[in-house]
N, C-alpha and C positions, 0 to 999 in steps of 0.2 A: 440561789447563787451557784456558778459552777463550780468548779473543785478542778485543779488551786487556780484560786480568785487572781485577777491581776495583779492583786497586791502581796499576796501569797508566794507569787511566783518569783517576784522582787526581792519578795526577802531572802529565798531560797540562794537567789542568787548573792544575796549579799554573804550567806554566810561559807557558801563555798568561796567566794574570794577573799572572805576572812581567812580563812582556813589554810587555803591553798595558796594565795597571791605574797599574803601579807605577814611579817615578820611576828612570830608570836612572843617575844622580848620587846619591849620598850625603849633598851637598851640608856645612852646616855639622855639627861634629860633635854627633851624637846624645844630647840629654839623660836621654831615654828611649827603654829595650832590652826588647825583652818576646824570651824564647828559647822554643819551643813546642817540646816532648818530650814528646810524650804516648805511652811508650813502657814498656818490662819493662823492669825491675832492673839485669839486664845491659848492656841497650843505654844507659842514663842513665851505668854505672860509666866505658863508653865515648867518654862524651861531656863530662866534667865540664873537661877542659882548654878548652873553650869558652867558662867564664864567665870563667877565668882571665885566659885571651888579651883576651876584650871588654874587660876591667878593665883591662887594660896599657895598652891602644890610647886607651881612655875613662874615665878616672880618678874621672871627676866624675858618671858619668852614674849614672841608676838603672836599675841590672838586674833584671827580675822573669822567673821562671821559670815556666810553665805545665805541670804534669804530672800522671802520676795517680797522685790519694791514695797509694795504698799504696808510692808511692818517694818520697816527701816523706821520710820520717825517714833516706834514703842520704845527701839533699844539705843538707840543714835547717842541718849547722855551717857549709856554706860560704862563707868570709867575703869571695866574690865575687858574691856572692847577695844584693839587699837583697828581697827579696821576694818567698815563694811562693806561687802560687793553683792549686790542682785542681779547680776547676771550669770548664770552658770559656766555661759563660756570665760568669763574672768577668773575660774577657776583653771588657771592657766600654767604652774608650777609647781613643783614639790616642796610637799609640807612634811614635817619629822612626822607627825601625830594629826593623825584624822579623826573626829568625832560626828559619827553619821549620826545625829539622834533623829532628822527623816530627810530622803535622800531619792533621790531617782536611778531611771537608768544611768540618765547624763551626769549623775556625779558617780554614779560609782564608775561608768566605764573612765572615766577622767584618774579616776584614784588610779585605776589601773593604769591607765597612759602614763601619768607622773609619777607613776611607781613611787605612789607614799611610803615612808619607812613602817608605821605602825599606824594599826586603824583597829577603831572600837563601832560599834554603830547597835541599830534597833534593833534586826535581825535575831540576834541570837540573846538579847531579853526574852523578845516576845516568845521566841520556842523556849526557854530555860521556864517563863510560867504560862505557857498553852493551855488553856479551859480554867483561866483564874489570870485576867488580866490587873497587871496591880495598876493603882492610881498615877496617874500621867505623871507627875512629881517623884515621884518613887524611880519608876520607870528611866528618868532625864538622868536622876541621879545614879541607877545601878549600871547607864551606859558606860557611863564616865570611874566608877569606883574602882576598878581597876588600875588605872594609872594613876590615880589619885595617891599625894605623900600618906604616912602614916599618920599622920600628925593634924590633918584636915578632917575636920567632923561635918557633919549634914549641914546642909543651911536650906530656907523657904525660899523661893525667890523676891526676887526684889525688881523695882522699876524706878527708874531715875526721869524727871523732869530739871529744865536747865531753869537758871534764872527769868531769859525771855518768856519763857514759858508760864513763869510763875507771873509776872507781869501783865501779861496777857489775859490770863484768869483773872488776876486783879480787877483789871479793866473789865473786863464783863461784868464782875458780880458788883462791882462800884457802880457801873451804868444803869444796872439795873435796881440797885438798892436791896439787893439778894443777903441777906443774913445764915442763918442757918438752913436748910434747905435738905431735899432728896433726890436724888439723879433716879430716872425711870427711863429703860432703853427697853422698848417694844419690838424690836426688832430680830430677827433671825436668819442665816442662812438659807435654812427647810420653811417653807409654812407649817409643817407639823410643829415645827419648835415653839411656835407664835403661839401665844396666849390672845384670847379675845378684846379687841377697844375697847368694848362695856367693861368690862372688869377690870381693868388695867385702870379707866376711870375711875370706876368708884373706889380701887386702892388709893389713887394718887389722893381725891376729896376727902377718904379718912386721915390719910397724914397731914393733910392740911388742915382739915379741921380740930384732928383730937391733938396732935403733937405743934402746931402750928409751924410746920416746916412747906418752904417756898418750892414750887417741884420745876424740876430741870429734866427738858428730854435731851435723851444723849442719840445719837446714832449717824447714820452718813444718810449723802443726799437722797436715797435709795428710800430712805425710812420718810421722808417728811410727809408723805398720803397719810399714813400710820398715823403718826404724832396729831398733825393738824384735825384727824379724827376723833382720836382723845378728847384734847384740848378742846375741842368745841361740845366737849359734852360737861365741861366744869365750870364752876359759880365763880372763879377767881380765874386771875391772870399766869398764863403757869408760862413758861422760858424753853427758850430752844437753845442747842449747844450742839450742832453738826456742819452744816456747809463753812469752810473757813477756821476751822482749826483739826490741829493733830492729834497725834495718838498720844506723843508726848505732854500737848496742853488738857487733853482730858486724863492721862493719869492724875497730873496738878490738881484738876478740878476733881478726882473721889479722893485724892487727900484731902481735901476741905470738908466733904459730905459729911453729912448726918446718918445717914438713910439711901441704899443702891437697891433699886429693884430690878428685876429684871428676867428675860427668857434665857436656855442657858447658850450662851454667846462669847465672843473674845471678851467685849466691855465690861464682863461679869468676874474673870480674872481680873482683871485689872485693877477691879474692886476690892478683889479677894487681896490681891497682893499686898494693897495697901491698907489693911485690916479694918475696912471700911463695914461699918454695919451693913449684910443685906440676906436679903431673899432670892434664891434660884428656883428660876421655876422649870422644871424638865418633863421633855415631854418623850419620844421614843430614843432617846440617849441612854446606851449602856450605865447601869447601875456604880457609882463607886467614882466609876473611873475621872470624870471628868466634874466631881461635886468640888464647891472650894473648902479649905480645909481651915479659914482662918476662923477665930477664934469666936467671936461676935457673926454668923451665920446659921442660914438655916437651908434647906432643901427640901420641895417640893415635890413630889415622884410619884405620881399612879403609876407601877411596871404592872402590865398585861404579860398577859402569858405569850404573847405576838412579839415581847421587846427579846434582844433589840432586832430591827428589823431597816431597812433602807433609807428610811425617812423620808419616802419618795410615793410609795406606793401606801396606803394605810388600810388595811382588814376590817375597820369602822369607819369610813369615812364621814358618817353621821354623829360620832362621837367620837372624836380619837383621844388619845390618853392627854394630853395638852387641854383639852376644854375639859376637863374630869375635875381638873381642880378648880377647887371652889372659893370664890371669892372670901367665905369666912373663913377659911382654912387658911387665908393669907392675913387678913386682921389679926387672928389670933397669934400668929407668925410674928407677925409687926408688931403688937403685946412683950412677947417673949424677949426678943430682942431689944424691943428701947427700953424695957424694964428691968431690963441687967445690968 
């Protein structure tokens, strides 16, 4: 990697416009909050304790959230949220209080156009802990602690599904006569991240068989080669749960779960959030940072001496650290958890 990385150079820049552009007093409390997240599925599931906390601190204010399109329907019910925009150019006016927790060129030169009153952002966590990155949750929350009331204590996040949404869930698992069940999402951004068909099979056959729970694949249209692979290697009838619904109906649906397997992905927070029993399986993903944190979980992780590393190029491409783990190593996993 060169030296500084294009994303290195980002921050650099964010924190000389902290420093220099932008008021280092808060001053009276902010009527207007714009949060910029212009980030994947995962990282948003990560972050949502954010609007909560603003909302405690600032009762009155209007919080608008900036992200992209395709995570609008995660945060859409939540009712610390008055306002979403996915376009960066509808970033179009000045806000009292900015919260970059990730951000581009095009937002920050914008903060600077609207000459926001006060801004906080990722930049200057990430140098405060350089060579000890803390956990992404941690991280959301030390952006935001500074302008946070006194009186406002930590929170996890959280995700909100609306009524239709629960209805809708209804409807599937009634159609299908689905009772208790486990969501298994095969699916990943990197092929490094991906766990093998064969094993992801024979996970899904021991929950079926030993726990009698009914398996649901989860992922977008992208995944269904995936799934349909699976699926054809099992003795029972197992369910699909991707083309035609959203991000907000599949929170709905790991509120109901038993059982969340899966590679580590947005779907996997999602899970996490909703203190859903499950399994992360990691493959060249930094240590720590992006594990779930709830209570009923476990985590999965051959680290090489190679991590972390691009997740692009792999130094064993005949074994990479994702095929390392071992089918029994997840039984035993799947033990631990539904026997608690």
């Amino acid at each position: 990697m060169r030296f500084p990385s294009k994303e290195q150079r980002l921050y650099l820049a964010n924190i000389l416009a902290d420093r220099w552009f932008f008021s280092r007093s808060i001053g009276a409390d902010p009527q207007s909050i714009l949060v910029v997240k212009w980030d994947e599925i995962g990282d948003m599931a990560t972050a949502t304790h954010v609007f909560a906390l603003l909302r405690a601190s600032y009762p009155s204010a209007t919080i608008t959230l900036l992200c992209k399109p395709f995570v609008r329907s995660l945060v859409e019910n939540d009712p610390h949220i008055d306002r979403i925009i996915t376009d960066i150019r509808a970033y179009d006016s000045v806000y009292h209080l900015v919260v970059e927790l990730r951000g581009t060129w095009g937002t920050l030169l914008r903060s600077l156009w609207h000459k926001a009153k006060y801004r906080v952002g990722r930049a200057e966590i990430r140098l405060k802990h350089k060579g000890s990155q803390l956990h992404e949750i941690d991280t959301n929350f030390e952006i935001i602690q500074p302008v946070l009331k006194p009186h406002v204590i930590p929170a996890d996040p959280a995700l909100y599904y609306s009524e239709a949404d629960a209805a809708r869930v209804n409807e599937f698992l009634e159609t299908n006569n689905i009772k208790a069940f486990a969501i298994i999402h095969a699916g990943a951004r990197r092929k490094l991240r991906q766990w093998n068909h064969e094993r992801f099979a024979l996970a899904a056959q021991y929950l079926h068989d030993r726990y009698g729970l009914q398996i649901i694949f989860a992922g977008s249209g992208e995944d269904a080669q995936d799934i349909a692979a699976i699926r054809s290697q099992l003795s029972f009838p197992a369910y699909d749960f991707t083309a035609g619904f959203s991000l907000s109906q599949f929170s709905c649906l790991c509120s109901r779960a038993s059982f969340y397997l899966g590679n580590e992905s947005g779907p996997m927070h999602i899970a996490s959030a909703f203190g859903t029993p499950l399994i992360g399986l990691f493959g060249p993903g930094v240590p720590y940072v992006f594990y779930p944190r709830s209570q009923r979980s476990a985590v999965l992780h051959i680290i090489l001496s190679c991590n972390p590393c691009d997740q692009v190029h792999c130094v064993h491409p005949e074994n990479p650290c994702i095929s390392r783990i071992q089918v029994s190593e997840v039984l035993v996993k799947i033990d631990e958890i539904l026997h608690k």
